[in-house]
C-alpha positions in Angstrom: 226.7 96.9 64.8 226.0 99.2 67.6 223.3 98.3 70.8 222.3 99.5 73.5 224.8 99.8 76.5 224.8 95.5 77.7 224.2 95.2 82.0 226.0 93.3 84.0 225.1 89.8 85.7 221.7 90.2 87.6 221.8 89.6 91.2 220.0 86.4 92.6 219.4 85.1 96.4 222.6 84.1 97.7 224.5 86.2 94.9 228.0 87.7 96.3 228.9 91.3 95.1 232.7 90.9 94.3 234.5 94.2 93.2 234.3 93.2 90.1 230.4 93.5 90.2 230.4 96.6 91.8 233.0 98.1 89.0 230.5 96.4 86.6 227.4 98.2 87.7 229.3 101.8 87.6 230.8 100.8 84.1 227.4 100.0 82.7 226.0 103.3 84.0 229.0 105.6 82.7 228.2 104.4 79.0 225.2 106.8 79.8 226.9 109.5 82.5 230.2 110.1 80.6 230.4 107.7 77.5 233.8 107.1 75.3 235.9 109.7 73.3 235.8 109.6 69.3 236.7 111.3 66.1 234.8 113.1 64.0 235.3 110.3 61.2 232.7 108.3 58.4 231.3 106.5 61.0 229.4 109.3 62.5 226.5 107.7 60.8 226.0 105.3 57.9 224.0 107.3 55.8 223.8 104.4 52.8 222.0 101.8 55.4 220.2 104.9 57.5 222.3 103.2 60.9 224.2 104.0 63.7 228.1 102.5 63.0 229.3 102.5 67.3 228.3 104.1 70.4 229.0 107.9 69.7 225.3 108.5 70.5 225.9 107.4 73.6 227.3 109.2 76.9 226.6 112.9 78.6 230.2 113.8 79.1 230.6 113.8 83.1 233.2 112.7 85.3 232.9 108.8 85.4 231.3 107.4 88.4 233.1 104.9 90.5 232.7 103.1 93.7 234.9 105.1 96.1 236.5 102.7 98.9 236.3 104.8 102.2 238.1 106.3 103.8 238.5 108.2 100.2 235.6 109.9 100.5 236.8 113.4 99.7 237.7 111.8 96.2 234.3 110.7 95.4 234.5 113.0 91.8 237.8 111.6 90.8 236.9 108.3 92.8 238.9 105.4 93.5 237.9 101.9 92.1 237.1 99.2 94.9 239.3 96.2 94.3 239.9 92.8 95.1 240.1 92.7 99.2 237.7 95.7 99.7 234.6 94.8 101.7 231.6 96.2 100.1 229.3 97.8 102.4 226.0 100.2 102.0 228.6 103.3 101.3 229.5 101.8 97.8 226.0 100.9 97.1 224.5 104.3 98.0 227.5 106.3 96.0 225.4 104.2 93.0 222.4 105.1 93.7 222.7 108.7 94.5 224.8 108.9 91.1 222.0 107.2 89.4 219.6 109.2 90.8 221.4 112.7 89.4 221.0 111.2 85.9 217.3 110.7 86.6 216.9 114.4 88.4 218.7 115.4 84.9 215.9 113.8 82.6 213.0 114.4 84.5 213.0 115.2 88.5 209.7 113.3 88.8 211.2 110.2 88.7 213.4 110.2 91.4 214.1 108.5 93.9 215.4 104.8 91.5 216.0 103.6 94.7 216.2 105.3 98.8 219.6 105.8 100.1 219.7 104.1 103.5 222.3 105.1 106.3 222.6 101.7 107.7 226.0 100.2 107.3 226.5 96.7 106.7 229.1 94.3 109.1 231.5 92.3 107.8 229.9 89.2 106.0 226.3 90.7 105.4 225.0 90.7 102.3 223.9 93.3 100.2 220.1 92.1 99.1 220.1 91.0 95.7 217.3 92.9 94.8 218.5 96.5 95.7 221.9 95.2 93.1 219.0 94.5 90.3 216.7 97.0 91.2 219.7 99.5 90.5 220.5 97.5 87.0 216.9 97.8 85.8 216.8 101.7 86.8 220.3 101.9 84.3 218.4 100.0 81.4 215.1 102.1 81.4 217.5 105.5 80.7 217.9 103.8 77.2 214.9 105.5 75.3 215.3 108.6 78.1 219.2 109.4 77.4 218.3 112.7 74.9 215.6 114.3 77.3 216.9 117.0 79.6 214.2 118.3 82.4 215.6 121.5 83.2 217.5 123.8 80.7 218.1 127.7 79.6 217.1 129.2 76.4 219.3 131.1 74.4 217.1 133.1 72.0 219.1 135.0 70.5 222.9 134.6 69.7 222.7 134.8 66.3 220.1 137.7 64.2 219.6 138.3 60.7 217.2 139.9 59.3 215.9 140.5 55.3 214.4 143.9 54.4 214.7 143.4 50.6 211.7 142.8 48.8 211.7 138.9 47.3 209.3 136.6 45.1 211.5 133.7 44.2 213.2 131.8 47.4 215.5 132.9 50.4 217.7 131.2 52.6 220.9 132.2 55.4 223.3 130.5 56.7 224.0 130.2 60.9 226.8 128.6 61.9 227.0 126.4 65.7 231.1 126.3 67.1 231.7 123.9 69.5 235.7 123.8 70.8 236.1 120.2 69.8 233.6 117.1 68.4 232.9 115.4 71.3 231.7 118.7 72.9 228.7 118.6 70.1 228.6 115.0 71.0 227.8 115.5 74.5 225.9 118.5 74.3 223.3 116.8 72.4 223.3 113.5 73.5 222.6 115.0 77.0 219.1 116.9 75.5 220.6 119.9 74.3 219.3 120.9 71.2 219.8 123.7 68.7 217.1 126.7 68.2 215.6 128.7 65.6 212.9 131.4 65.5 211.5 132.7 62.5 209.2 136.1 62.6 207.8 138.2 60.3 206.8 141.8 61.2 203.1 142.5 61.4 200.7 143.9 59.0 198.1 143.2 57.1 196.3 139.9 57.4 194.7 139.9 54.3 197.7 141.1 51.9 200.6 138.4 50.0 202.5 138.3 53.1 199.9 136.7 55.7 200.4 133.2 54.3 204.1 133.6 55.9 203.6 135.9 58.7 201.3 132.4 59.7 203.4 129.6 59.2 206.1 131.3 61.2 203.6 131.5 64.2 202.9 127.8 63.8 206.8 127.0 63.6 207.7 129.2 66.2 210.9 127.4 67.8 212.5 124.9 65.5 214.6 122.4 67.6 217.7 119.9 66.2 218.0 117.3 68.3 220.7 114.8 68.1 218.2 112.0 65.7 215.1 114.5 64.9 213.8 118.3 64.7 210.6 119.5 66.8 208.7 122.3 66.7 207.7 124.4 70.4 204.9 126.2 70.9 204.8 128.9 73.2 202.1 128.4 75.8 198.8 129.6 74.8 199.4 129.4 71.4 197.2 127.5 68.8 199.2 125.3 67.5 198.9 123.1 64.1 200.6 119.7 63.0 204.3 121.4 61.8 206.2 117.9 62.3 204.0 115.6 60.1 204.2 117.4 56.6 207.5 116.8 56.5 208.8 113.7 55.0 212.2 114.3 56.5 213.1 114.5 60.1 216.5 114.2 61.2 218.9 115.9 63.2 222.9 115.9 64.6 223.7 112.4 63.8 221.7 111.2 60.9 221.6 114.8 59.4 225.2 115.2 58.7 227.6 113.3 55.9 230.9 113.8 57.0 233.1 115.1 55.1 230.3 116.6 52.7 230.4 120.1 51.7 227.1 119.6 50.6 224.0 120.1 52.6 221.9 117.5 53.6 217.8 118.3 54.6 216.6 117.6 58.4 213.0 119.6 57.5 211.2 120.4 54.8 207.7 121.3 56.2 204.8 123.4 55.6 201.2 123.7 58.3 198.4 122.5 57.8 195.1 124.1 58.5 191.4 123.5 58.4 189.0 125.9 58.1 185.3 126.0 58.9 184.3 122.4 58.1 187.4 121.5 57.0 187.5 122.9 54.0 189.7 125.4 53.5 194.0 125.4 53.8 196.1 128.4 54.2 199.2 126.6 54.1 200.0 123.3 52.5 202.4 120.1 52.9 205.3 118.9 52.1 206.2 117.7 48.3 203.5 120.0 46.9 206.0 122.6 45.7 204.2 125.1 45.1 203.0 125.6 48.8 205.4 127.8 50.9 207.2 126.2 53.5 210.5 125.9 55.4 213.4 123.9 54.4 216.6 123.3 57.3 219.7 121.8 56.1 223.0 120.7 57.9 227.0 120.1 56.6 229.4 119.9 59.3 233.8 120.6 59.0 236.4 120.3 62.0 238.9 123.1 61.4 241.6 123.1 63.5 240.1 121.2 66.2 236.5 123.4 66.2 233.9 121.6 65.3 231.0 123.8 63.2 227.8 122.9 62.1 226.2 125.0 59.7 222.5 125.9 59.8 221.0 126.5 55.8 217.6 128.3 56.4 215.3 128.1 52.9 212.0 129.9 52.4 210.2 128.2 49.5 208.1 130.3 47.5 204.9 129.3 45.7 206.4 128.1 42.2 204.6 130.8 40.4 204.1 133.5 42.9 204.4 136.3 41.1 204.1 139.1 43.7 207.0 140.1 45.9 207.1 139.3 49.8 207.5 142.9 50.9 207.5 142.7 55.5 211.2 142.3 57.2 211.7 138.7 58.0 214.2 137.9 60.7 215.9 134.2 62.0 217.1 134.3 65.4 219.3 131.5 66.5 220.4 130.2 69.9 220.3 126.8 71.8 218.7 125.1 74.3 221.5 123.9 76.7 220.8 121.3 79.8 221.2 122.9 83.5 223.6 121.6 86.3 221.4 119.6 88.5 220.8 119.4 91.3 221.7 122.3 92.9 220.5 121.2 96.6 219.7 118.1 98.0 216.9 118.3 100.5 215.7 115.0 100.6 219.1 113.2 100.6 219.2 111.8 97.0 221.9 112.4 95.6 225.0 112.7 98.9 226.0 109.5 100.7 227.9 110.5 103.8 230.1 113.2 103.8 230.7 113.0 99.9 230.0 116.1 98.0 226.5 116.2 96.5 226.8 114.4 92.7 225.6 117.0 89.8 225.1 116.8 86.1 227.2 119.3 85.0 225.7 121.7 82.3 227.5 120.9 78.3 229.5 123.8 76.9 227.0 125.5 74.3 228.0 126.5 70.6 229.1 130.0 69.7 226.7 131.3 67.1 227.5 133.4 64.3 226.2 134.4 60.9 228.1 132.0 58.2 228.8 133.5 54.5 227.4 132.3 51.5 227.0 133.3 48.0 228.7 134.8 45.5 230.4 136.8 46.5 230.1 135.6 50.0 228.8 137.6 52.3 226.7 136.8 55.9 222.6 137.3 55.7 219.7 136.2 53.5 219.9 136.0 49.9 217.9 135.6 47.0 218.0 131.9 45.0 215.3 130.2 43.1 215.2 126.4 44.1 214.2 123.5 41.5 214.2 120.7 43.7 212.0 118.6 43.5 210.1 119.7 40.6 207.4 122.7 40.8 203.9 122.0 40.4 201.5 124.5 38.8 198.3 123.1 40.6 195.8 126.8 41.8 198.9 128.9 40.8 198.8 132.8 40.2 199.4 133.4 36.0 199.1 136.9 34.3 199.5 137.1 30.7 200.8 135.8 28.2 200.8 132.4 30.6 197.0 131.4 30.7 196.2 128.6 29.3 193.8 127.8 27.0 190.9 126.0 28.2 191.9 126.3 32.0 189.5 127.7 34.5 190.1 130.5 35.9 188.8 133.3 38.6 190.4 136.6 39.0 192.3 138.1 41.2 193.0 141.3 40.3 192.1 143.6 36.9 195.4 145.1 36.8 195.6 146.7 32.9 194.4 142.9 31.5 190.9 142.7 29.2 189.8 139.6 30.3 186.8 140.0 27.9 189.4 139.2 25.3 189.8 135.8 26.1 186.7 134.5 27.9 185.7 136.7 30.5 181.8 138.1 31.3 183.6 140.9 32.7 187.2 141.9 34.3 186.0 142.4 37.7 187.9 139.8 40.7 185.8 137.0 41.9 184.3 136.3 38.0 185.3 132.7 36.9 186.0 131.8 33.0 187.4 129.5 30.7 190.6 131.2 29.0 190.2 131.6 25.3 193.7 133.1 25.0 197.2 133.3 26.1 196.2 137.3 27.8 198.2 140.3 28.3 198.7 143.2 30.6 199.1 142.8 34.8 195.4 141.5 35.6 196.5 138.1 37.7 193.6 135.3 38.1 193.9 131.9 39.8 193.5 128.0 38.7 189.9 127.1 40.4 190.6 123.4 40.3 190.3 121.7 43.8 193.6 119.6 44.9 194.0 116.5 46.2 196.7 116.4 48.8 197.0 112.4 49.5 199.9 112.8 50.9 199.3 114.7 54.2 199.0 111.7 56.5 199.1 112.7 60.0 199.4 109.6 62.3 198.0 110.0 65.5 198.2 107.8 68.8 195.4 106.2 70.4 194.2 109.3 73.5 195.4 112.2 70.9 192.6 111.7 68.5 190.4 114.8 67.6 187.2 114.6 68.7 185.1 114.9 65.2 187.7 114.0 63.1 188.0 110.9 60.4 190.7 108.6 61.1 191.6 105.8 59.3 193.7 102.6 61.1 197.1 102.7 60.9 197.8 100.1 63.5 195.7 98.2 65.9 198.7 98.2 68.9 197.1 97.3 72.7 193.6 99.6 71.3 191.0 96.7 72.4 188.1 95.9 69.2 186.3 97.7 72.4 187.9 100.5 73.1 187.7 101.3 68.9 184.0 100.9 69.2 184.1 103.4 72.4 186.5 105.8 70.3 184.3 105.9 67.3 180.4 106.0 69.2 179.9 102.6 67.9 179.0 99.0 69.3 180.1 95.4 68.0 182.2 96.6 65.3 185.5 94.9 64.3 188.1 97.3 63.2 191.3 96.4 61.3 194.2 98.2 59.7 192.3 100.2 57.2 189.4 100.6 58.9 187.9 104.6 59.1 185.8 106.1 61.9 185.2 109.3 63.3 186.2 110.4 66.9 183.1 110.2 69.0 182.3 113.0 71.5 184.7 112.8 74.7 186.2 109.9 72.9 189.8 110.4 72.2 190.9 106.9 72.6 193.2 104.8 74.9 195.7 102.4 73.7 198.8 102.4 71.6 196.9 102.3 68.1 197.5 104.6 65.7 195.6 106.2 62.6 196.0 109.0 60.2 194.1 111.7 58.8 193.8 112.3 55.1 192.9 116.1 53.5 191.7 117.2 50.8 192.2 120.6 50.1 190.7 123.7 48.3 192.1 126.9 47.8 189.7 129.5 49.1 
């Protein structure tokens, strides 16, 4: 079973660094920096027990650090391993830190300096202090939940286009496939924070007509990211944005979204957005497992052909489950990546350069080449038309038009269209009037289902400090939230709350703590 990269011996007072500890401390951190080679095999993940099988997730593909014994300096890239007989002095120590330090400036600049690299040089028989050795040990063992983040990067927006003019009312989905040159090159590229991107728009019209509904969950989506574990969604700045990531019940990504040898696809996202309205009572857009809300479904499968490794992208648009009127405004998916910079490129304050040794860099992973990918029948690249059944579609506030109203359903209509809805119910034919069906109907008039729907199923869970003020919560897990910081969070005084409990977010109240609670929804279509 697979864990986390293991430390070396921590240092203690009167502890002697050996070669062997030195080699030790640069072998621990390259399980992070450059990693091990592998195959693109079954154990890319154990789908059947949802685990991890080795260490593939593990390493960013650089050049493996080493100790370099001076005067080798000029090799510092390559390096040369100290060995038994070296004397260890503040040069190897520093060429450890400063590499360290890189990987930090990689993740997230604001947490450098791990540790200061000094310029004193040590005489034979002093000791290196046992605490700058463990201080450097601990700094490798915090990258552990860090190793996917990359601080700085560059957007590729647009490497891939396709766009659907074609009118459509049943479901649509394309194809994109991601080349890297070999597997490990996907390997590092993502376990070093580079992710891949999507962008779905839909060109403007009307905000009132059959398209809106879309034209606004692509502005919630807006960039979809794969990951190498998970998918997130990236809002531009400025831009409202609604809970995307919690209505889907699926979330993966590289590793755990991918069966080898699987021509199959397997789901990463399946996720429509939530929205309340005035008071809460209103949703344009519903949740996951509901089928007959719209929402966007992303699917992987993966092959190795002659040494290229491609991962192919399935883009599905789900259609309500009885929408009967077309979807009529271009819609376009733009793919790219997000790909981790070199850093750093200088080195004012000393960081990352011991000496004369060239400054250390994380060197940028080689993106994917993009391309439109066939499917079909025949095959051919861009969206097509398909009508999916899975899971089954619900008929909760769906669109009918004759012959398909049912008898004693309520209804209120839509539109008059050529329909008599005198003839089985109606006061009238006019849009807005509500009646109890009477008859099956006939002609184009559509009306709509009035019954409310329930959608337990939305739970949102939200940390302690992220709460909405306003909102109802209900406890998920206590974590470090105090009995008195709950009380604070809700405007209340000498409660107790458990796991189950329900408040509402007080004014300027958005908690502290790692607790957690979820909102639940119930909807109603307007």
């Amino acid at each position: 079973m697979p864990t986390a990269p293991q430390s070396p011996l921590l240092a203690v007072a009167g502890f002697e660094i050996s070669h062997t500890h030195l080699n030790a401390l640069t072998s621990y951190y390259n399980q992070y920096w450059s990693g091990a080679t592998y195959v693109y095999d079954t154990n890319h993940y154990d789908h059947a027990n949802d685990v991890h099988v080795d260490d593939r997730r593990y390493g960013w593909g650089q050049v493996a650090s080493k100790a370099v014994e001076p005067p080798t300096e000029a090799g510092a890239v390559a390096g040369v391993q100290v060995t038994a007989g070296n004397i260890i002095n503040s040069k190897h120590i520093n060429q450890v830190i400063s590499q360290v330090n890189v990987g930090y400036h990689h993740i997230d600049d604001a947490r450098i300096p791990v540790a200061s690299v000094t310029s004193s040089v040590l005489s034979t028989g002093e000791k290196v202090a046992a605490l700058i050795y463990t201080n450097i040990i601990d700094s490798i063992t915090l990258l552990e939940p860090l190793k996917y983040i990359a601080d700085e990067v560059t957007i590729s927006t647009a490497e891939a286009i396709s766009t659907n003019t074609a009118n459509w009312s049943d479901d649509l989905e394309v194809v994109h496939k991601f080349s890297f040159s070999n597997y490990n090159k996907a390997r590092h590229f993502f376990n070093s924070g580079g992710e891949l991107r999507l962008d779905l728009e839909m060109a403007t019209g009307s905000d009132v007509d059959n398209n809106h509904v879309w034209y606004q969950i692509f502005e919630q989506f807006d960039s979809i990211r794969i990951g190498p574990e998970s998918c997130r969604v990236v809002h531009d700045a400025g831009t409202p944005a609604f809970d995307v990531m919690s209505t889907s019940a699926i979330n993966k990504g590289f590793y755990n979204g991918i069966v080898h040898g699987s021509v199959d696809y397997t789901t990463v996202l399946d996720a429509g957005v939530y929205y309340h309205g005035v008071g809460g009572v209103y949703t344009y857009v519903y949740v996951y497992s509901e089928y007959n809300s719209r929402r966007i479904r992303v699917a992987l499968r993966a092959d190795e052909i002659g040494g290229t490794f491609n991962i192919y992208v399935k883009v599905t648009l789900i259609e309500d489950a009885q929408d009967i009127d077309p979807i009529t405004r271009d819609i376009t998916l733009t793919s790219g990546y997000v790909q981790p910079n070199t850093t750093p490129t200088s080195d004012p304050s000393g960081y990352f350069t011991v000496g004369t040794i060239p400054r250390y860099e994380f060197i940028t992973p080689t993106p994917p080449t993009i391309v439109e990918h066939p499917i079909g029948s025949p095959a051919s690249v861009g969206w097509k038309s398909v009508d999916v059944t899975s899971p089954t579609q619900l008929a909760w506030n769906a669109t009918h038009r004759g012959p398909n109203f049912q008898i004693n359903i309520e209804y209120k209509i839509l539109t008059t269209g050529t329909t008599d809805f005198t003839l089985i119910g109606a006061a009238d034919s006019n849009p807005g009037t509500v009646f109890t069906a009477t008859g099956v109907g006939a002609g184009t008039g559509t009306a709509r289902t009035t019954s409310a729907i329930d959608y337990t199923l939305a739970r949102v869970s939200v940390i302690a400090g992220a709460f909405d003020i306003g909102k109802e919560y209900t406890i998920e897990s206590l974590g470090t939230t105090t009995q008195a910081e709950w009380n604070t969070t809700a405007g209340t005084s000498g409660l107790v709350y458990t796991v189950g409990s329900s408040f509402t977010v007080a004014t300027g109240q958005p908690g502290v703590g790692t607790g957690t609670a979820y909102l639940r929804f119930a909807y109603k279509q307007p």
